[in-house]
C-alpha positions in Angstrom: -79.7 57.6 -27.2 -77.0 59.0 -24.9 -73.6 59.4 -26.4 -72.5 57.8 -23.2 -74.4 54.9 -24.4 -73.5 54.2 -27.7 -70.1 55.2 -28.2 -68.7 51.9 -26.5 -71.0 49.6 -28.9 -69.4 51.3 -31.6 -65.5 50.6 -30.5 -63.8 47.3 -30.2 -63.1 46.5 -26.4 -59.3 47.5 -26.4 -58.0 44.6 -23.9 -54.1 46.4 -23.5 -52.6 43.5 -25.8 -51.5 44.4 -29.6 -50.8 40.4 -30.3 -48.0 39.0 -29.9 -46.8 39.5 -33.6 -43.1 38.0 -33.5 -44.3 35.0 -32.2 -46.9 34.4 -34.9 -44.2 35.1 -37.5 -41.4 32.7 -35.7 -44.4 29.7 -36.1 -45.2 31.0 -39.8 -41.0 30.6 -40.7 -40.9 27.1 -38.5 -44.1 25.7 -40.3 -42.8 26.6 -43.3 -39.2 25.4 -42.8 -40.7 22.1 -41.8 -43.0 21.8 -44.5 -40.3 22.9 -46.8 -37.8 19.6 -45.2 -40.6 17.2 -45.1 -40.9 17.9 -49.2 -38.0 17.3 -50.1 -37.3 14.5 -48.1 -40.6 12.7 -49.2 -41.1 14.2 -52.1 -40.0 11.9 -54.3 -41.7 9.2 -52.7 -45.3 10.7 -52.6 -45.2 11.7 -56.2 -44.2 7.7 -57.1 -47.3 6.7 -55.1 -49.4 9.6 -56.9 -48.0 8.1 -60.7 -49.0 4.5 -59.5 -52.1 5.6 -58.2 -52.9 7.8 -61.2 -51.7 4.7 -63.8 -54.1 2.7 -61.6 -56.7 4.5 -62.1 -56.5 5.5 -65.6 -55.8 2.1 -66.9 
């Protein structure tokens, strides 16, 4: 084959955009800050319900 020919099917299309890195990172940091306040403000809770749940089950 031509080297014309293959030499695109070998390379990624480049589409001009690197990603938007700083925006992925700002919505990694805000999941995990809201993970991190929905803890601790149900934690407690969900791991009563897991105990009771566990107790029930175990008998």
């Amino acid at each position: 084959m031509s080297r014309k020919l293959v030499t695109p099917l070998l390379r990624p299309p480049h589409h001009g955009e690197d990603g938007d890195v700083p925006g992925w990172v700002m919505i990694t940091v805000m999941s995990a800050g809201i993970v991190a306040i929905l803890t601790a403000i149900a934690g407690p809770e969900l791991a009563r319900i897991l105990e009771q749940a566990l107790a029930s089950v175990g008998g």
